[in-house]
C-alpha positions as CSV (number, residue, x, y, z in Angstrom):
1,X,16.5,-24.2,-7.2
2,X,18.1,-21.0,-6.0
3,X,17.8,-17.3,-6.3
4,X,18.9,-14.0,-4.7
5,X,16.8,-10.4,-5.4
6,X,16.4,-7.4,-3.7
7,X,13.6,-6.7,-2.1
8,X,11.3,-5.4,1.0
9,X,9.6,-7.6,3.8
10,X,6.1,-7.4,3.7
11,X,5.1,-9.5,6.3
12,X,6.0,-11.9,9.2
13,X,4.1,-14.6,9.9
14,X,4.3,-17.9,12.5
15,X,4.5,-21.2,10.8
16,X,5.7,-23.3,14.0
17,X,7.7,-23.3,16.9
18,X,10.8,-22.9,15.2
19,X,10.1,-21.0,11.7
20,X,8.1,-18.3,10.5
21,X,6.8,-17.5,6.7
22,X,8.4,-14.4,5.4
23,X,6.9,-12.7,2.6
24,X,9.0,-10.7,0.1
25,X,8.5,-7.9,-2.9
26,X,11.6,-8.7,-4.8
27,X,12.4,-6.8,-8.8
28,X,12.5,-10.3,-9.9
29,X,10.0,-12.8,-8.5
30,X,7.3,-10.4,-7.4
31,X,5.7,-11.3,-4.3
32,X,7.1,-14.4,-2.9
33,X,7.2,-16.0,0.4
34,X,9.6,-18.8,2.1
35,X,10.6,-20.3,5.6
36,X,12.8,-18.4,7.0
37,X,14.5,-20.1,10.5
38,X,16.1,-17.9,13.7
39,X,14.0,-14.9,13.9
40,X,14.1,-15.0,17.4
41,X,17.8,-13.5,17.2
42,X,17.5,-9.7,17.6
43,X,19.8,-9.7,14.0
44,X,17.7,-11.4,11.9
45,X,14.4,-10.1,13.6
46,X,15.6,-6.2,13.2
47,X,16.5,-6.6,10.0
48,X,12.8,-8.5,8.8
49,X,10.5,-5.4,9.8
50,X,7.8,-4.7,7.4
51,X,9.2,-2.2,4.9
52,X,12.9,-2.4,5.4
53,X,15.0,-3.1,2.4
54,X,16.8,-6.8,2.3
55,X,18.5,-9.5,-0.3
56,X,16.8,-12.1,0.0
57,X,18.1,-15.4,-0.9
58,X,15.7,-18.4,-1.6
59,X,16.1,-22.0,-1.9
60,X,13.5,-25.0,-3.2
61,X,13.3,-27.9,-4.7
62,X,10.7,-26.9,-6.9
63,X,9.6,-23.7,-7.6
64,X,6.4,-24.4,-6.7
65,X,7.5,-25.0,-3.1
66,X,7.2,-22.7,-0.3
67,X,11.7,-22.9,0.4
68,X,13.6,-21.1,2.5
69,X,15.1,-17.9,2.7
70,X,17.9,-16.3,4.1
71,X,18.5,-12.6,4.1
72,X,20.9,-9.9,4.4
73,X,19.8,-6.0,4.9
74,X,19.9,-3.3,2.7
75,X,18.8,-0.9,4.5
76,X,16.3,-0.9,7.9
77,X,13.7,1.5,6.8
78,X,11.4,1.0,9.7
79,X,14.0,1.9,12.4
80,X,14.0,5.4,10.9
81,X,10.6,6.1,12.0
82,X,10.5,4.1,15.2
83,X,8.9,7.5,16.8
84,X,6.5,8.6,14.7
85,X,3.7,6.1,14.9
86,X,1.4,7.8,12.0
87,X,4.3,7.0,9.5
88,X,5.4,3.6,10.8
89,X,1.6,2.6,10.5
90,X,1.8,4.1,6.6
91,X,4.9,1.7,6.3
92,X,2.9,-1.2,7.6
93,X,-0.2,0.1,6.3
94,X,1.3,0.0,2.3
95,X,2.8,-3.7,3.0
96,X,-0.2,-4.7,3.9
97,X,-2.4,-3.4,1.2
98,X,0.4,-5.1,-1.1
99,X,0.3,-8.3,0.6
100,X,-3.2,-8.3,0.3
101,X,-3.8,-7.2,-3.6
102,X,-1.5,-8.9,-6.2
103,X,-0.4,-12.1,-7.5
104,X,2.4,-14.4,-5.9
105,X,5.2,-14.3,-8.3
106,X,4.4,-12.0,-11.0
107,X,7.0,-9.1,-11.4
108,X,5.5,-5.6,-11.3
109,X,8.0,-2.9,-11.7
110,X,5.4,-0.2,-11.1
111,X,4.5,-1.4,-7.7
112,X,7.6,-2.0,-6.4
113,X,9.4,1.4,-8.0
114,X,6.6,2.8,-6.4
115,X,7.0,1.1,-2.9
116,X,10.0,2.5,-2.9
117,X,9.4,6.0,-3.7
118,X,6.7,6.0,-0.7
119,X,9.6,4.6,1.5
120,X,11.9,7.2,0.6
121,X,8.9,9.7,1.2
122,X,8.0,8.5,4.7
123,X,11.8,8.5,6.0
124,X,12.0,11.9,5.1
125,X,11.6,15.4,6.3
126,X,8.7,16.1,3.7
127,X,5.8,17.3,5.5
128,X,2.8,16.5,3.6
129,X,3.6,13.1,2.8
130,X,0.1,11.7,4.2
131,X,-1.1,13.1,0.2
132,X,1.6,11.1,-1.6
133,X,0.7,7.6,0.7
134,X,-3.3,8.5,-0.5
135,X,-1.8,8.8,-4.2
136,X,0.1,5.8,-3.6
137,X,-3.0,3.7,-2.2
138,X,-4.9,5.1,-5.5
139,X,-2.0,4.2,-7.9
140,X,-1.9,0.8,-6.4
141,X,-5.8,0.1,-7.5
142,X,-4.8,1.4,-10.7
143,X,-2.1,-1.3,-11.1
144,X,-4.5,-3.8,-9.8
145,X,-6.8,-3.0,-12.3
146,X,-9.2,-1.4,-10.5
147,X,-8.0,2.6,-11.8
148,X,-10.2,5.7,-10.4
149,X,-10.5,7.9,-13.7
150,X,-10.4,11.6,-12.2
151,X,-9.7,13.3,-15.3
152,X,-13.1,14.6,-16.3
153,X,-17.1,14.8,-14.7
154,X,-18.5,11.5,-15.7
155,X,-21.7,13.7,-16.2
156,X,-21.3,16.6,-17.8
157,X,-16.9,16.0,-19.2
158,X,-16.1,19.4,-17.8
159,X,-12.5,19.2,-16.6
160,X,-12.7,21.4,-14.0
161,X,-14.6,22.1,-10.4
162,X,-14.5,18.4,-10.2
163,X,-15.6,17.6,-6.1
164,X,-16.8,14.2,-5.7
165,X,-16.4,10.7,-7.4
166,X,-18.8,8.0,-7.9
167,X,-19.1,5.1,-5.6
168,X,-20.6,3.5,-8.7
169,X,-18.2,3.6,-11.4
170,X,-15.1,5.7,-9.7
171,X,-15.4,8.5,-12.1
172,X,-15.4,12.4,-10.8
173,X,-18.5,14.6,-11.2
174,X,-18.7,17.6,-10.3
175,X,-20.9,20.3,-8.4
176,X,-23.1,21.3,-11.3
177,X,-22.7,17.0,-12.6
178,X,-23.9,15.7,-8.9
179,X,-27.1,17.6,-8.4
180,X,-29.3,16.2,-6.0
181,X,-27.6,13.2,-5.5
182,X,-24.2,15.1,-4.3
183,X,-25.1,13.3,-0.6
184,X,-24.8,9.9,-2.2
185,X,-21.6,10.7,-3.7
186,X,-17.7,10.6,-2.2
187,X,-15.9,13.8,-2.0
188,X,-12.8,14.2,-4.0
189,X,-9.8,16.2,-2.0
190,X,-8.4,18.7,-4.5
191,X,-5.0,17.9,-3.9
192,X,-5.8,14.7,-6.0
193,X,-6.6,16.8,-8.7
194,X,-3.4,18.4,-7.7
195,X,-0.6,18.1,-6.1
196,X,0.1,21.9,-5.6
197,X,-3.7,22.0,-3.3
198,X,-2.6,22.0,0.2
199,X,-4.6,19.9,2.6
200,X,-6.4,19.7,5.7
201,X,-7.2,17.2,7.9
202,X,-10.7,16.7,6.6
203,X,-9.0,16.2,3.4
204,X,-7.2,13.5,4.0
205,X,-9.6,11.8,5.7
206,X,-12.1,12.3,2.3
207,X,-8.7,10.8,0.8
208,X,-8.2,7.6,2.9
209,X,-12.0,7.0,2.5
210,X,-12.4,7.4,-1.3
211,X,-9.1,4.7,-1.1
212,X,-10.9,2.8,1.6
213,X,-14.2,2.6,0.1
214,X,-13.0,1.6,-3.6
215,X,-10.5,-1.4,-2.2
216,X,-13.0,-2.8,-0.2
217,X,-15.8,-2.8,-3.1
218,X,-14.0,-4.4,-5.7
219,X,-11.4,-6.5,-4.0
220,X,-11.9,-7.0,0.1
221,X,-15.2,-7.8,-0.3
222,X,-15.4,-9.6,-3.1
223,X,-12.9,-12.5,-1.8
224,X,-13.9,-12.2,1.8
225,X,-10.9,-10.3,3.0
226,X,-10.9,-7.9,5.9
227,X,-9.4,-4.7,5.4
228,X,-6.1,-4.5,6.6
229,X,-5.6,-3.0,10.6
230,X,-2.7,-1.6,10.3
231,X,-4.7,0.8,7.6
232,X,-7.8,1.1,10.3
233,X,-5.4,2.5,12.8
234,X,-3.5,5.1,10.0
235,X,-7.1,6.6,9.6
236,X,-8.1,6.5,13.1
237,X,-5.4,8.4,13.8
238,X,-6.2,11.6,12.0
239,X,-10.3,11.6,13.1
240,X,-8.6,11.8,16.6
């Protein structure tokens, strides 16, 4: 069997001396790994950085085997932001989490449209694109089933004034809603409400956490996965 897609490298990893398993987010196979030979040649190693854009062309006997791939870039994404370490550990950071969350070979136009979009985001001159990779991480649990619903106070249905979420069900609440157990509850950053809020850097770190704690309780922890590093560093770097 053979097939070609576009798609962007999610990860890198050693299979032996000679070969390394390279895993791919392509529009037509989903996520989907393969052997892929020579990545010690600084062509084929530049152009299979986490996040940059490739065609990616896979051979197996069987579908069902791991195959081989062979590639040929698109476009190198990552070398865009080689010097700013906070966006190149977004990059890394979103591969990661997508690695990590979905099914091997099921097609999700959603997630990878919206892979994309962040890409085009973080190579970019926009400054506040920490909110859109936090709106990302939260669309991302939506597609993987595990939506926040923001929309109203799970307490009282007011609309507005909403200002934390509930580690319980992932529903807002707000001041009035929360009461005395506002200490046991996770702040919501208004800019998730929307988009027009500015932010600080308290903000986005209520952001990453709300994110953060809702991946790890219904899918890290459940199958024994350790949150990804890469995404341990990206939050580390704005407490400092």
């Amino acid at each position: 069997m053979r097939w070609s897609s576009e798609g962007f490298v999610l990860s890198l990893k050693p299979h032996n001396e000679k070969s390394y398993i390279l895993e791919v987010l392509t529009i037509e196979h989903g996520k989907h790994k393969g052997l892929i030979r020579g990545v010690h040649s600084k062509n084929i190693r530049s152009i299979i950085e986490p996040g940059n854009e490739i065609i990616a062309h896979w051979s197996g006997r069987l579908e069902t085997h791991l195959g081989n791939y062979g590639v040929e870039s698109i476009k190198s994404w990552s070398s865009l932001i080689l010097n700013d370490r906070k966006k190149l550990c977004a990059l890394t950071s979103a591969c990661s989490l997508i690695s990590n969350t979905i099914a091997e070979k099921q097609p999700n136009e959603n997630i990878y449209t919206g892979l994309k979009f962040l890409i085009q985001i973080l190579t970019s001159n926009k400054d506040q694109w920490i909110k859109d990779y936090i709106i990302w991480e939260l669309n991302l649990l939506t597609e993987i089933g595990y939506g926040l619903d923001l929309t109203k106070c799970a307490v009282t249905n007011e609309k507005d004034n909403l200002v934390f979420v509930s580690p319980a069900t992932g529903s807002a609440v707000t001041e009035i809603g929360a009461g005395q157990y506002k200490n046991k509850l996770l702040k919501l950053p208004k800019f998730l409400i929307n988009e027009k809020f500015d932010h600080d850097t308290e903000d986005v770190i209520d952001g990453l956490n709300l994110a953060e704690f809702f991946f790890d309780k219904w899918f890290y922890k459940p199958n024994n996965l350790n949150f990804p590093e890469s995404r341990n560093r990206l939050k580390d770097m704005f407490i400092k």
